[in-house]
C-alpha positions, 0 to 999 in steps of 0.5 A: 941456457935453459932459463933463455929457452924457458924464456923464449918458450914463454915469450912464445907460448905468451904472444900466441896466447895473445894472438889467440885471445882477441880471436876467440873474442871476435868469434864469441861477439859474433855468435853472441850477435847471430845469437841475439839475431835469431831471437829478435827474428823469432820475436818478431816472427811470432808477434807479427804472426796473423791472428788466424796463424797464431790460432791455428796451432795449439796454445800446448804446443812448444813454442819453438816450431823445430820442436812441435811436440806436445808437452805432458800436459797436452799429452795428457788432455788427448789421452782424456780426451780419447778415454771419454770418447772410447768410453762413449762409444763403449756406452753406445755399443752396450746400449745397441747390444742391450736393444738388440737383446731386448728386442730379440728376447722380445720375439723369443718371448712372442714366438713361445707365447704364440707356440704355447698359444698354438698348442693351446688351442691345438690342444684345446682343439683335440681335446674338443674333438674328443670330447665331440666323438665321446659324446657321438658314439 
């Protein structure tokens, strides 16, 4: 009586099986199908593409357009990209900084020699005087 139940249970178990396989092959076929779709429409959709709409995005881009970020290379072309230009701005600030305490020093300078030149002759001047009332009286 077991045997006759394992039997049955095999035969069952067996045409199930076999009933199940061809399924999953149709299944896998078609996927396997809309799989090679899909590429020929993204070959087809990149190789007929405009000049102009090829061009416009980056060649560091990923080539699947779901996917738009930038690789490590182009990560790291922007990151010099954006040193050299904030070191460029960081060269011109110094250098208007620089200019503008050259210049001010500058007038610092002309405003202490005009002083001193001012007391010079103020001095000078005084001095003078002096020298005119000593020699008056």
């Amino acid at each position: 009586m077991k045997t006759s139940r394992h039997l049955g249970l095999i035969a069952a178990t067996t045409i199930a099986l076999a009933g199940l396989l061809p399924a999953a092959q149709a299944q896998d076929t078609t996927r396997e199908q809309r799989m090679d779709q899909a590429l020929q429409n993204y070959r087809n959709g990149n190789t007929n593409a405009a000049p102009a709409a090829r061009d416009a995005q980056p060649a560091y881009r990923s080539a699947d357009p779901r996917n738009p970020q930038p690789g490590p290379a182009a990560r790291a072309e922007q990151n010099i990209k954006e040193g050299a230009h904030n070191a460029g701005a960081a060269v011109k600030r110094g250098a208007h900084r620089a200019g503008d305490a050259i210049k001010h020093g500058a007038q610092r300078t002309g405003e202490a020699v005009g002083n001193g030149m001012e007391r010079s002759g103020d001095a000078i001047r005084r001095g003078g005087e002096k020298l005119k009332d000593k020699s008056a009286s």
